[in-house]
mmCIF file as Biopython writes it, N, C-alpha, C and O atoms, coordinates in Angstrom:
data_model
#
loop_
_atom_site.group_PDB
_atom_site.id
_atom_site.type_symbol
_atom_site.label_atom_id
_atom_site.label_alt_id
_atom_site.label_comp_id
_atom_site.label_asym_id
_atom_site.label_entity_id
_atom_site.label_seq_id
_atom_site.pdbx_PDB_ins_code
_atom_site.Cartn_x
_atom_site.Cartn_y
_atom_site.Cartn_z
_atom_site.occupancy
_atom_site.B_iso_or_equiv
_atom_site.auth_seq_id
_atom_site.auth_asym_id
_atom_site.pdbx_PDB_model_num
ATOM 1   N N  . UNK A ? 1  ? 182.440 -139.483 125.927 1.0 0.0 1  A 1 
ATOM 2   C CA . UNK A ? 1  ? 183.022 -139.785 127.219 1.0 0.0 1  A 1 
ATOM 3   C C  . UNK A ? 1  ? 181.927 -139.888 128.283 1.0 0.0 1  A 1 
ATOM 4   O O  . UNK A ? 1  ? 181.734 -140.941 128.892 1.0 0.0 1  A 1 
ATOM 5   N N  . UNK A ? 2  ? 181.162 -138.693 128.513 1.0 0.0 2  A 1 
ATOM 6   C CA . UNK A ? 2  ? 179.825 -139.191 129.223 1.0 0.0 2  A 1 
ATOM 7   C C  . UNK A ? 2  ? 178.887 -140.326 129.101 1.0 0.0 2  A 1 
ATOM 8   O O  . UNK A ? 2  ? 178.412 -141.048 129.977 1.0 0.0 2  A 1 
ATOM 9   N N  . UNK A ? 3  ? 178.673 -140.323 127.418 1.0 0.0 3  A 1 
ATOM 10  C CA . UNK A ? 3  ? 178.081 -141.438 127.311 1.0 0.0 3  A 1 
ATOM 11  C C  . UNK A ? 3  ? 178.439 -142.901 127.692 1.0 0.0 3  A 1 
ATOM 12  O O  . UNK A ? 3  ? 177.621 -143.800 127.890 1.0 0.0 3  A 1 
ATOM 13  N N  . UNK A ? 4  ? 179.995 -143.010 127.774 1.0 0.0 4  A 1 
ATOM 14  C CA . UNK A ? 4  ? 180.329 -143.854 128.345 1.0 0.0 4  A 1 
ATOM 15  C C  . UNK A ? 4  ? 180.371 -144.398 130.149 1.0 0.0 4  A 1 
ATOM 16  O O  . UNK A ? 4  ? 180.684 -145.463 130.681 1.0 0.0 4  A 1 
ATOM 17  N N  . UNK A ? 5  ? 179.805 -142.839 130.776 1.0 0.0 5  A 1 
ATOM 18  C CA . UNK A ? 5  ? 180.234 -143.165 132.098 1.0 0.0 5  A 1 
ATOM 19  C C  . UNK A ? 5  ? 178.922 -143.814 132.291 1.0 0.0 5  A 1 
ATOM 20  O O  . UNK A ? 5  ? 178.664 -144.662 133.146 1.0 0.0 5  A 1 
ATOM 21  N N  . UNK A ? 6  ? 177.835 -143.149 131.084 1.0 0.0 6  A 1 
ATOM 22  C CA . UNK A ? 6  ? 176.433 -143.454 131.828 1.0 0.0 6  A 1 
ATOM 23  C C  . UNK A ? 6  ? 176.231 -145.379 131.474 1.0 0.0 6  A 1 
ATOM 24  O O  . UNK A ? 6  ? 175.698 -146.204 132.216 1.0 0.0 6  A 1 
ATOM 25  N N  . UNK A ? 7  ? 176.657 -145.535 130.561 1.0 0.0 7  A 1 
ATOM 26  C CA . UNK A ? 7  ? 176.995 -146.846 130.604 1.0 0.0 7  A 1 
ATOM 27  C C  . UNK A ? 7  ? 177.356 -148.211 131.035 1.0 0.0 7  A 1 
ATOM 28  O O  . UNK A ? 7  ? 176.897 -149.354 131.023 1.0 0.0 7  A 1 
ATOM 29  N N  . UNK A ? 8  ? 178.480 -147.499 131.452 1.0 0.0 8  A 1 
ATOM 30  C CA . UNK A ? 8  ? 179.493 -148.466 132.906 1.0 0.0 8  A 1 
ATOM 31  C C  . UNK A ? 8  ? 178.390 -148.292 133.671 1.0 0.0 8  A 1 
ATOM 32  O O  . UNK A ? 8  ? 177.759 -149.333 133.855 1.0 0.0 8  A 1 
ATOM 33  N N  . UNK A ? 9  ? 177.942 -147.296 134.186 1.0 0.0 9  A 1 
ATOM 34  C CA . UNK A ? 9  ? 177.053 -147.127 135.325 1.0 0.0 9  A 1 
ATOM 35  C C  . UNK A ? 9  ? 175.684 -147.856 135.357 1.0 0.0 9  A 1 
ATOM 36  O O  . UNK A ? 9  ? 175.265 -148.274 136.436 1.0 0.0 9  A 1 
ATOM 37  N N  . UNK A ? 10 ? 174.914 -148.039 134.122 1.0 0.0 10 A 1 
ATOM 38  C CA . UNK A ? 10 ? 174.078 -148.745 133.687 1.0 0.0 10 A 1 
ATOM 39  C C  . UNK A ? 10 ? 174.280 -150.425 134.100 1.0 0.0 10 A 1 
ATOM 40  O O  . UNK A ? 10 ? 173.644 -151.150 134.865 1.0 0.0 10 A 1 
ATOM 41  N N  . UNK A ? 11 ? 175.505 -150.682 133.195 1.0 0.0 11 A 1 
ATOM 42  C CA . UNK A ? 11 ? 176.047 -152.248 133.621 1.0 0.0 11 A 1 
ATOM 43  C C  . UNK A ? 11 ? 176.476 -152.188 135.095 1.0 0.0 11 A 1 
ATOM 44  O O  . UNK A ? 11 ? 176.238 -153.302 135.562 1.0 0.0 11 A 1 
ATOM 45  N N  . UNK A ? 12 ? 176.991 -151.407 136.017 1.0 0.0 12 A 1 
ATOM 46  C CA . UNK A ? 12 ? 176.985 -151.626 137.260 1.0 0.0 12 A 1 
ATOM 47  C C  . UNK A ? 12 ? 176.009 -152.061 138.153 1.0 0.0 12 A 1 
ATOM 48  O O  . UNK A ? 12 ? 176.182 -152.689 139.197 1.0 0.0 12 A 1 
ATOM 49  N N  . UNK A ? 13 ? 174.751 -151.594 137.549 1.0 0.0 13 A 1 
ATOM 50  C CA . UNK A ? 13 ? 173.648 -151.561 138.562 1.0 0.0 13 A 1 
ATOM 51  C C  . UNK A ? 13 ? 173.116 -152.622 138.014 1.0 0.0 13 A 1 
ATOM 52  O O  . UNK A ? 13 ? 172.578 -153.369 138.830 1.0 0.0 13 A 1 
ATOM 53  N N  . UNK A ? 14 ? 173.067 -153.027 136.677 1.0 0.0 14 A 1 
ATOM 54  C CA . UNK A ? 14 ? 172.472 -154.139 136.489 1.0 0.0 14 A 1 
ATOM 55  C C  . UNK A ? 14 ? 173.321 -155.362 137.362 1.0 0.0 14 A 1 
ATOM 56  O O  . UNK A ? 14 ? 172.768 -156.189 138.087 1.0 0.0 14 A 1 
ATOM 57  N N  . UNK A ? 15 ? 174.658 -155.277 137.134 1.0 0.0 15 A 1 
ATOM 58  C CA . UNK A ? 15 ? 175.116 -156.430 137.589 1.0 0.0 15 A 1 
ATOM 59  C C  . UNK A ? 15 ? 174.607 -156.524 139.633 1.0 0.0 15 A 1 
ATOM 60  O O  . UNK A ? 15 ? 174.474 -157.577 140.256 1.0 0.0 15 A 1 
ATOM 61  N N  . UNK A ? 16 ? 174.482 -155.511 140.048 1.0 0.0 16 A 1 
ATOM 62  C CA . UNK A ? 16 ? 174.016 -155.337 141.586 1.0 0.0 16 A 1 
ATOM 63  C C  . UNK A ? 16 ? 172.759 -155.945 141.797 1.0 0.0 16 A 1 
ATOM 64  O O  . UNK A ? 16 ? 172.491 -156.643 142.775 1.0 0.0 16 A 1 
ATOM 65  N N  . UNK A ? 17 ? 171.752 -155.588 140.578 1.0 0.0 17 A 1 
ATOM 66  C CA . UNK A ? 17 ? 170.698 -156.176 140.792 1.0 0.0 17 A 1 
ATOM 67  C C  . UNK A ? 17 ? 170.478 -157.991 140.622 1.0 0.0 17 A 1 
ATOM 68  O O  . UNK A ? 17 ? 169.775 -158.768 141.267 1.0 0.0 17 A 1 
ATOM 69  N N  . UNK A ? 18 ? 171.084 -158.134 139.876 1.0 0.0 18 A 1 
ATOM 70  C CA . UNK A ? 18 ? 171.476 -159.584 139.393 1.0 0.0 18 A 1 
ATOM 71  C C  . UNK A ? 18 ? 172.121 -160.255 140.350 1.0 0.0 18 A 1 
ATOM 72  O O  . UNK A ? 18 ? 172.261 -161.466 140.176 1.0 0.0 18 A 1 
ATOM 73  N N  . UNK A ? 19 ? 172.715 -159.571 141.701 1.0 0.0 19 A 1 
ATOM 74  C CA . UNK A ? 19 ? 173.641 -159.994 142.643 1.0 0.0 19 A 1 
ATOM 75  C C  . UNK A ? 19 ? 172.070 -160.148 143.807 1.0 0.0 19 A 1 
ATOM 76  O O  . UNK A ? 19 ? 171.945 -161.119 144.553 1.0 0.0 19 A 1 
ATOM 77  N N  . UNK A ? 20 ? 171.283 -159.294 143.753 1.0 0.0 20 A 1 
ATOM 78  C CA . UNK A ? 20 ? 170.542 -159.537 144.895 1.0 0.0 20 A 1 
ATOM 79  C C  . UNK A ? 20 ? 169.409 -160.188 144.462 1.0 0.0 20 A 1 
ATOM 80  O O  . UNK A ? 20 ? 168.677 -160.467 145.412 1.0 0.0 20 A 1 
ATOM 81  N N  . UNK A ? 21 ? 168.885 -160.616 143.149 1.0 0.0 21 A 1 
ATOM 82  C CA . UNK A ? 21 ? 167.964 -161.734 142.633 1.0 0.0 21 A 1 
ATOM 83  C C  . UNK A ? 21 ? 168.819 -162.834 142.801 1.0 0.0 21 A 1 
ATOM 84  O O  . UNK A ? 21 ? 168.357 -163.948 143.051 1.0 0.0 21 A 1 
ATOM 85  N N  . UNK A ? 22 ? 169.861 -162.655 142.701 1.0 0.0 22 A 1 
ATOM 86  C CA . UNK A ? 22 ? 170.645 -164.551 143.284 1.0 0.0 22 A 1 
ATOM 87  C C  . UNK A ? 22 ? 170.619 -164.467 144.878 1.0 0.0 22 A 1 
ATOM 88  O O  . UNK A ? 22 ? 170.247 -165.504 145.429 1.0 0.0 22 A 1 
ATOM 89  N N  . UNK A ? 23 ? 170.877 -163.645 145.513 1.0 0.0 23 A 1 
ATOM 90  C CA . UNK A ? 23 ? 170.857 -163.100 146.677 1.0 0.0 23 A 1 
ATOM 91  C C  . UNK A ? 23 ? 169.213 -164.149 147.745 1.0 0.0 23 A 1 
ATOM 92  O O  . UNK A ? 23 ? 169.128 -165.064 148.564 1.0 0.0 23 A 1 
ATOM 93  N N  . UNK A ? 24 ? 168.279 -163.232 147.009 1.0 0.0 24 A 1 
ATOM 94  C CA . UNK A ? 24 ? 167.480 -163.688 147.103 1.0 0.0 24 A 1 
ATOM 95  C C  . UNK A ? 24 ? 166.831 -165.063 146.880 1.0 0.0 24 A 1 
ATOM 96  O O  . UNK A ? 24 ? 165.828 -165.448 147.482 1.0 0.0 24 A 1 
ATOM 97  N N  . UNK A ? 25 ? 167.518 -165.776 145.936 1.0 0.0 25 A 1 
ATOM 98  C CA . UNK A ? 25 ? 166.845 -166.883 145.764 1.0 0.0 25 A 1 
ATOM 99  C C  . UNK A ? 25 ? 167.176 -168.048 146.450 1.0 0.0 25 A 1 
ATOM 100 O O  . UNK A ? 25 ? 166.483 -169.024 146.735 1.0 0.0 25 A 1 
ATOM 101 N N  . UNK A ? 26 ? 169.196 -167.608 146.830 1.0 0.0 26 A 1 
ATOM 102 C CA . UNK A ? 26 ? 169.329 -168.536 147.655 1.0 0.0 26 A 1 
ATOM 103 C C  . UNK A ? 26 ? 168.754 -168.620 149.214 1.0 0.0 26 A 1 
ATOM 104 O O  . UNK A ? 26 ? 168.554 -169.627 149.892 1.0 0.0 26 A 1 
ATOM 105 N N  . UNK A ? 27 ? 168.539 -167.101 149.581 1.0 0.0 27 A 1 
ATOM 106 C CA . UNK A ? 27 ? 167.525 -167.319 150.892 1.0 0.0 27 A 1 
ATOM 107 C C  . UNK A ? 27 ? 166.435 -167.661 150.665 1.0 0.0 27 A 1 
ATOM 108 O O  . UNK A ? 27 ? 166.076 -168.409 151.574 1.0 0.0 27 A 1 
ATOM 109 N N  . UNK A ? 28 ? 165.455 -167.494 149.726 1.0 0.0 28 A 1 
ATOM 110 C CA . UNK A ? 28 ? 164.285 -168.521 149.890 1.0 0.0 28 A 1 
ATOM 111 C C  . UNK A ? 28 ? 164.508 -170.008 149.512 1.0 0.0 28 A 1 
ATOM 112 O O  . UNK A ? 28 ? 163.384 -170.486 149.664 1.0 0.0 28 A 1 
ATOM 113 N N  . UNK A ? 29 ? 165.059 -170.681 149.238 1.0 0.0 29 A 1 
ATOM 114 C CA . UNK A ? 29 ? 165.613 -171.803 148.930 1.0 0.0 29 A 1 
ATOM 115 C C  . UNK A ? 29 ? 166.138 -172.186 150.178 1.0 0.0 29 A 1 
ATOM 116 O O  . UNK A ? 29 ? 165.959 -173.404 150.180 1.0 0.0 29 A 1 
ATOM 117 N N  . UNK A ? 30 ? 166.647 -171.901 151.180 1.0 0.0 30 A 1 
ATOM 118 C CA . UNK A ? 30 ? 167.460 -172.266 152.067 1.0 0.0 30 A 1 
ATOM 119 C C  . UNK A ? 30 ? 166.655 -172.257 153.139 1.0 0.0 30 A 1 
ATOM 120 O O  . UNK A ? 30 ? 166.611 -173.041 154.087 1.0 0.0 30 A 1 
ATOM 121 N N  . UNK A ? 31 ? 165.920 -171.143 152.866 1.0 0.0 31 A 1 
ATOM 122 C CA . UNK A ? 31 ? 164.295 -171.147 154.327 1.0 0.0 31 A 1 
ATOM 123 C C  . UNK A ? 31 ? 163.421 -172.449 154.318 1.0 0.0 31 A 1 
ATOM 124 O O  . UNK A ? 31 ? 162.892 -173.008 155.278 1.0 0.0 31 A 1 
ATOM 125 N N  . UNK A ? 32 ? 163.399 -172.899 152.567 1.0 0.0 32 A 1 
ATOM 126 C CA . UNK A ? 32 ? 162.804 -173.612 152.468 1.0 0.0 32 A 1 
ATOM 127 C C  . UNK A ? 32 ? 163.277 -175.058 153.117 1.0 0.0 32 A 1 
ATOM 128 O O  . UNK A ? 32 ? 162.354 -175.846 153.324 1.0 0.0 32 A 1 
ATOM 129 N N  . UNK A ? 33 ? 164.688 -175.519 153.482 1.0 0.0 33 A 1 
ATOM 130 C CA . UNK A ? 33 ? 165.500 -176.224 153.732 1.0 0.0 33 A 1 
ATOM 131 C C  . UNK A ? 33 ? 165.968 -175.860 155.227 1.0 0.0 33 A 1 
ATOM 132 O O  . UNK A ? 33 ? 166.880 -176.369 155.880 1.0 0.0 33 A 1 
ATOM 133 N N  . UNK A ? 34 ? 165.262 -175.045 155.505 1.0 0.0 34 A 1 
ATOM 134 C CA . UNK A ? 34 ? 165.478 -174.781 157.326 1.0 0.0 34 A 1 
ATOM 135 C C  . UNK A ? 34 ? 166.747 -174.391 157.327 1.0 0.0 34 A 1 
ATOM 136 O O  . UNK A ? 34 ? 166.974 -174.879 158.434 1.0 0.0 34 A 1 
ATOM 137 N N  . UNK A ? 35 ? 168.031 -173.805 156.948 1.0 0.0 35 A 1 
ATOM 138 C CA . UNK A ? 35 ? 169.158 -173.598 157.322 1.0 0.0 35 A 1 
ATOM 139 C C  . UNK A ? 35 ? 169.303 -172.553 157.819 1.0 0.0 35 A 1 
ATOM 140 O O  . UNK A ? 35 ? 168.723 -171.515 157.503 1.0 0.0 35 A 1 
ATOM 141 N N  . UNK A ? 36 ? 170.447 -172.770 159.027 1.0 0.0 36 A 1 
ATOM 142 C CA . UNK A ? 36 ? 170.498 -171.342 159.631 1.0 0.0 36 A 1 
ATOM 143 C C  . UNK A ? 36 ? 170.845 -170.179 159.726 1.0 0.0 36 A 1 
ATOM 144 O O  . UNK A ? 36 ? 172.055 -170.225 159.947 1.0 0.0 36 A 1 
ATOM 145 N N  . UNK A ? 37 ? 170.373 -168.678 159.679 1.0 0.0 37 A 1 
ATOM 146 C CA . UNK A ? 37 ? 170.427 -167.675 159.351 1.0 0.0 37 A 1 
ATOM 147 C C  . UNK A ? 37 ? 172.247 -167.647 159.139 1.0 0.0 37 A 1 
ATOM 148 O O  . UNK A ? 37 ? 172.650 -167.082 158.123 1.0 0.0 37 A 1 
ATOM 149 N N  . UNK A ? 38 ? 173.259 -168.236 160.068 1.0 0.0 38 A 1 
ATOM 150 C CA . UNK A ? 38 ? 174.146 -167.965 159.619 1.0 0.0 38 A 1 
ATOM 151 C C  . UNK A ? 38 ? 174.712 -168.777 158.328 1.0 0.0 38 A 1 
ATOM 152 O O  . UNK A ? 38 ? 175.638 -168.227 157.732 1.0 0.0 38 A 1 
ATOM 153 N N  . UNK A ? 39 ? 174.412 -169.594 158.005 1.0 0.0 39 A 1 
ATOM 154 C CA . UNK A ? 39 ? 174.901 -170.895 156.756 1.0 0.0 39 A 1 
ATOM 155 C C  . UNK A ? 39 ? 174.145 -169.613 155.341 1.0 0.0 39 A 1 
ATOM 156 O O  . UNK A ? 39 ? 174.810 -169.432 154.321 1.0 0.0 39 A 1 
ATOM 157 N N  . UNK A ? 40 ? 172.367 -168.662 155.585 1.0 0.0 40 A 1 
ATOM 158 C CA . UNK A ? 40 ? 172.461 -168.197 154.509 1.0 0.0 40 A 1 
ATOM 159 C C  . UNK A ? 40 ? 173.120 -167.138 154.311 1.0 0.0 40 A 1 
ATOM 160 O O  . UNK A ? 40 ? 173.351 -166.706 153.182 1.0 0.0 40 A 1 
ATOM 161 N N  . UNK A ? 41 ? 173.548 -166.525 155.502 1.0 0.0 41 A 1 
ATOM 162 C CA . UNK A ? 41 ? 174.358 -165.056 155.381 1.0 0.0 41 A 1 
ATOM 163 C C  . UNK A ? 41 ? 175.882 -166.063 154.554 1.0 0.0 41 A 1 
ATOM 164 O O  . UNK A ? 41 ? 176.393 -166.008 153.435 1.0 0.0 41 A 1 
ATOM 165 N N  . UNK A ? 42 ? 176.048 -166.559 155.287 1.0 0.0 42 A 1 
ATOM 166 C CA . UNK A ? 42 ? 177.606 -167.723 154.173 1.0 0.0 42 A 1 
ATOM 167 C C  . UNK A ? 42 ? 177.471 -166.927 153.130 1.0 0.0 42 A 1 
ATOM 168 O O  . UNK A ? 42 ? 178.121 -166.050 152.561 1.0 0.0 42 A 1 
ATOM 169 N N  . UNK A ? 43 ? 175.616 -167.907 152.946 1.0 0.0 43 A 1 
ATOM 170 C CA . UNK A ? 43 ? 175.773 -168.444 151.131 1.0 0.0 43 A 1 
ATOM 171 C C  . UNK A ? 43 ? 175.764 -166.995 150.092 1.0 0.0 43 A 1 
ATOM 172 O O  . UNK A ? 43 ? 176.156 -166.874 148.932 1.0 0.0 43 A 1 
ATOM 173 N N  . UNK A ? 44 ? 175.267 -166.180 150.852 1.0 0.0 44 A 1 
ATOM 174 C CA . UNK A ? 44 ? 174.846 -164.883 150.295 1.0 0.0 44 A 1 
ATOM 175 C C  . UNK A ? 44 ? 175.940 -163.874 149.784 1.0 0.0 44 A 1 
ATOM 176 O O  . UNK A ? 44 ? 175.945 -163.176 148.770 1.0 0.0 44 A 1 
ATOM 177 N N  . UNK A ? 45 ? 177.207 -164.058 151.167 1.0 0.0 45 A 1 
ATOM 178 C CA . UNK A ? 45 ? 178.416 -163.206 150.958 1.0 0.0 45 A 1 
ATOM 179 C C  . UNK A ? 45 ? 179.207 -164.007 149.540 1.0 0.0 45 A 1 
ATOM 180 O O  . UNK A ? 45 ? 179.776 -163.514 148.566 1.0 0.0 45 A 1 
ATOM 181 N N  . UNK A ? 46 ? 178.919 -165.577 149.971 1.0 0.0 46 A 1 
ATOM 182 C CA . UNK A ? 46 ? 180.133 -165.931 148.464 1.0 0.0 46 A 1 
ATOM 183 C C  . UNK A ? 46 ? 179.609 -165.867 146.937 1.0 0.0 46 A 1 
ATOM 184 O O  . UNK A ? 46 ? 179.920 -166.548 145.960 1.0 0.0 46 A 1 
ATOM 185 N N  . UNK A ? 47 ? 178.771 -164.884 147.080 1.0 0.0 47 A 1 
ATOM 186 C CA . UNK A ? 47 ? 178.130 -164.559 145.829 1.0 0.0 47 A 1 
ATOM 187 C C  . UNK A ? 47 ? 179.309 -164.034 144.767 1.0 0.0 47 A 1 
ATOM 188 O O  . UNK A ? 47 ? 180.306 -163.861 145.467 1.0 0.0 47 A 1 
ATOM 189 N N  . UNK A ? 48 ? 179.542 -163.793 143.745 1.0 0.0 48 A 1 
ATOM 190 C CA . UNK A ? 48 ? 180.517 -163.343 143.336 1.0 0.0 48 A 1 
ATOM 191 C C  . UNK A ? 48 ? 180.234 -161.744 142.793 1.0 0.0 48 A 1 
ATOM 192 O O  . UNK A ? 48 ? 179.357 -161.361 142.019 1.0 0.0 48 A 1 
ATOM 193 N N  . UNK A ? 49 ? 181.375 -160.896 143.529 1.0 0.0 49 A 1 
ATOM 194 C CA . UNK A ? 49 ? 180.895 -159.642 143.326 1.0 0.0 49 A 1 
ATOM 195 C C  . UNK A ? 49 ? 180.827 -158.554 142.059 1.0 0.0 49 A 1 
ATOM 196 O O  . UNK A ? 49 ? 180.223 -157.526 141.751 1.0 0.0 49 A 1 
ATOM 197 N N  . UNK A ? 50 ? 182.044 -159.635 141.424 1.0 0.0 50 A 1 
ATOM 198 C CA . UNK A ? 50 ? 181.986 -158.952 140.124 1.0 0.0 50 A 1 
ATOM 199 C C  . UNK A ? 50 ? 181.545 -160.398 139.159 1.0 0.0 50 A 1 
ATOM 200 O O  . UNK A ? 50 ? 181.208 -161.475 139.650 1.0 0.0 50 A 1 
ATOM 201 N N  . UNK A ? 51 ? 181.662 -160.054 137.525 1.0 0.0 51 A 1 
ATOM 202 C CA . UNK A ? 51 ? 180.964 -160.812 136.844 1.0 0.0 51 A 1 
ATOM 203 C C  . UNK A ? 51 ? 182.278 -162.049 136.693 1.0 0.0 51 A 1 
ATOM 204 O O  . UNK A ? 51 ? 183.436 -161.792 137.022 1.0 0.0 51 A 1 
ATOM 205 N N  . UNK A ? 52 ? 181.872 -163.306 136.178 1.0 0.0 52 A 1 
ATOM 206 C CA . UNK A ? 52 ? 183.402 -163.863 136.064 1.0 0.0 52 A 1 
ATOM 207 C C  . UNK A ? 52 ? 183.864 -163.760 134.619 1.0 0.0 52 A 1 
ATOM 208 O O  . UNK A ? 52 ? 185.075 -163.950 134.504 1.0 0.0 52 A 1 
ATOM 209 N N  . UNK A ? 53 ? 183.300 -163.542 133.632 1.0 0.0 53 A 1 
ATOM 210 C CA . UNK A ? 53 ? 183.413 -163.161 132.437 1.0 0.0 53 A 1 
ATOM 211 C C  . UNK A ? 53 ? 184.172 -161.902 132.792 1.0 0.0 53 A 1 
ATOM 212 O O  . UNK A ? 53 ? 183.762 -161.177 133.697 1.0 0.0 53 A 1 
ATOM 213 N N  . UNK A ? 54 ? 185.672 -161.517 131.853 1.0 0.0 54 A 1 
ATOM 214 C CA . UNK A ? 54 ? 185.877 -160.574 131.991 1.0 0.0 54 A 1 
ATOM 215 C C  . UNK A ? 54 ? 185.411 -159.538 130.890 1.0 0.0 54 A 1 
ATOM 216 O O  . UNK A ? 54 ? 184.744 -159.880 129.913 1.0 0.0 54 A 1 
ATOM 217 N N  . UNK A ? 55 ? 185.875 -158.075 131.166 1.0 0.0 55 A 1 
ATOM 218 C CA . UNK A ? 55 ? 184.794 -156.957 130.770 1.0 0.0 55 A 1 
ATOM 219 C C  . UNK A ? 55 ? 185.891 -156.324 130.233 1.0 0.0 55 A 1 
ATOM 220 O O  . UNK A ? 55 ? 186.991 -156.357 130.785 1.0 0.0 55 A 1 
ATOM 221 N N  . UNK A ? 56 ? 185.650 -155.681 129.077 1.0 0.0 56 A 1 
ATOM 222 C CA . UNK A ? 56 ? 186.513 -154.433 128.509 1.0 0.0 56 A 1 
ATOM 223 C C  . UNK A ? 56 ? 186.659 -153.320 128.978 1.0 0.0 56 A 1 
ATOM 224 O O  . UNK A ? 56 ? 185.741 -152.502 129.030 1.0 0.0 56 A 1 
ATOM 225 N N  . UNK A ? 57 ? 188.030 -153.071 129.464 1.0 0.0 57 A 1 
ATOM 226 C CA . UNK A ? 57 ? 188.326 -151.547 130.241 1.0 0.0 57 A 1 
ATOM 227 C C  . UNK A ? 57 ? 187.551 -150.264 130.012 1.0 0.0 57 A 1 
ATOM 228 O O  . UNK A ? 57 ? 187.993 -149.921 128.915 1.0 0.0 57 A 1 
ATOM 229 N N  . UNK A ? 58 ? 187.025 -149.717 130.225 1.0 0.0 58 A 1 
ATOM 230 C CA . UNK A ? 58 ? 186.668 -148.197 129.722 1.0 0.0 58 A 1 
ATOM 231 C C  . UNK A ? 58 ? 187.971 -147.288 129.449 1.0 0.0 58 A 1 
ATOM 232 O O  . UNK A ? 58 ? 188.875 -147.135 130.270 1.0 0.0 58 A 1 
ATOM 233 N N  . UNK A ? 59 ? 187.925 -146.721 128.191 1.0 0.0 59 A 1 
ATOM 234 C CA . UNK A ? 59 ? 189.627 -146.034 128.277 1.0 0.0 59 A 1 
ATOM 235 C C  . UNK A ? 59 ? 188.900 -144.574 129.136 1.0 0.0 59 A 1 
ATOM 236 O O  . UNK A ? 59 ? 187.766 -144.104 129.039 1.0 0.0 59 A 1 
ATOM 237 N N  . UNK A ? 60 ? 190.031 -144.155 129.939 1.0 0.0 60 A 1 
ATOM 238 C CA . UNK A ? 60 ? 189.740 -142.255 130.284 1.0 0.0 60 A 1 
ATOM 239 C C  . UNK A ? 60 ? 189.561 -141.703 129.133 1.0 0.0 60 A 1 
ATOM 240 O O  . UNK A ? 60 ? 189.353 -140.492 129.055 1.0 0.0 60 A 1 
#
């Protein structure tokens, strides 16, 4: 059961980090293209927050 929380928790953070390397790339990409701070804050929020692949429940 622990081993499982440490898990989920593992894939959580990976998927966070994976959210702010896209994060990131679309603001340097977009600097590069002059757009304005508000068009990259846009592009940044419609990131998708969870994965779109769906994921197998953790049972309690």
């Amino acid at each position: 059961m622990a081993m499982q929380r440490i898990v989920t928790r593992i894939e959580q953070l990976a998927l966070s980090i994976d959210r702010m390397k896209a994060a990131n790339a679309i603001i340097r990409r977009m600097e590069k293209d002059l757009s304005s701070e508000e068009d990259m804050i846009a592009a940044v929020v419609a990131i998708p927050a969870f994965p779109l692949t769906p994921q197998p429940e953790a049972s309690s």
